[in-house]
C-alpha positions as CSV (number, residue, x, y, z in Angstrom):
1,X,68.9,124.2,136.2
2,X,71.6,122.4,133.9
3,X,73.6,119.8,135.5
4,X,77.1,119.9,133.9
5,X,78.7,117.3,136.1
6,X,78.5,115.1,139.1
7,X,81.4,115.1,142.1
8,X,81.8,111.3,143.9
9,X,84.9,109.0,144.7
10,X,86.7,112.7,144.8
11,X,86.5,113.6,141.0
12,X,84.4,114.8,139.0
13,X,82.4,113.0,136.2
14,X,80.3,114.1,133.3
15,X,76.4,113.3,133.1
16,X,76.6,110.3,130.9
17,X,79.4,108.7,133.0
18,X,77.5,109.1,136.1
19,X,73.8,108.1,134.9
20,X,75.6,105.0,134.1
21,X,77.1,104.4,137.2
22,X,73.8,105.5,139.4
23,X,70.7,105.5,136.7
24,X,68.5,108.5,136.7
25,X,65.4,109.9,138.6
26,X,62.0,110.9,137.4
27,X,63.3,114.3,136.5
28,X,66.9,112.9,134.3
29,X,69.3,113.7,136.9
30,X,71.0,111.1,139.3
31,X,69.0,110.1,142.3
32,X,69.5,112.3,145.0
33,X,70.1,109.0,147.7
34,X,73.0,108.0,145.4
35,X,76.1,107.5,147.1
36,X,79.5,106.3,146.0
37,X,81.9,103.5,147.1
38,X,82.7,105.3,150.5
39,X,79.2,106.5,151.6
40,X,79.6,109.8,150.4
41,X,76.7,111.5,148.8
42,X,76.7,112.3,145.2
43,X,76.6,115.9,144.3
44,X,75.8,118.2,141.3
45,X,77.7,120.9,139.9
46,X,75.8,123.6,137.9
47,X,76.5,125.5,134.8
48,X,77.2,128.5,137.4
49,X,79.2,127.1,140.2
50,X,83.1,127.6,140.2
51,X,84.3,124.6,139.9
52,X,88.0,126.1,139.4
53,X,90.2,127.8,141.5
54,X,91.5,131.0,140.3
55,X,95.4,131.2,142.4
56,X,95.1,127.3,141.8
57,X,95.6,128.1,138.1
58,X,98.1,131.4,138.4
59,X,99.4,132.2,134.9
60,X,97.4,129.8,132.8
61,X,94.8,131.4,130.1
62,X,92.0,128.4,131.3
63,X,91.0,126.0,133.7
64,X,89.2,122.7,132.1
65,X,87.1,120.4,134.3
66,X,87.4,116.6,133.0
67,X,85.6,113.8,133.9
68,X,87.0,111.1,135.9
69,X,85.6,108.1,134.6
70,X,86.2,108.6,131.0
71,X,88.8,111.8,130.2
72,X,86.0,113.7,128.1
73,X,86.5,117.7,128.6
74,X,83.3,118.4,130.3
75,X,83.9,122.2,130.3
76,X,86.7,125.1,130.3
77,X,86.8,128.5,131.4
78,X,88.8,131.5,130.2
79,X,90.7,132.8,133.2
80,X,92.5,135.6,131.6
């Protein structure tokens, strides 16, 4: 399974940005108790989940996913 990024304080963040904010687990990935600044649990978005919305993005050739914490591109996706 490949972790791409990580969804808390409503945004996304990329893997580095949220290890640092939450440390890491036996296995690499964030705890799975981790919660963010309102109680909400932390959760993981995989290489295969749609993180877009395709009518969201209506005439644009691609969608990019950034993080939250420190503007990297974490990922794009050709829509067209």
């Amino acid at each position: 399974m490949n972790v791409i990024a990580y969804t808390y304080e409503a945004d996304h963040h990329c893997v580095p940005c949220a290890l640092a904010r939450f440390g890491q687990d036996e296995n690499g990935w964030v705890p799975e108790n981790a919660e963010d600044g309102e109680s909400n649990p932390v959760g993981a978005v995989f290489e295969w989940d749609e993180w877009y919305a395709n009518d969201a993005y209506e005439g644009n050739d691609n969608a990019t996913l950034g993080c939250g914490t420190c503007g990297d591109v974490i990922t794009e996706v050709d829509l067209t």
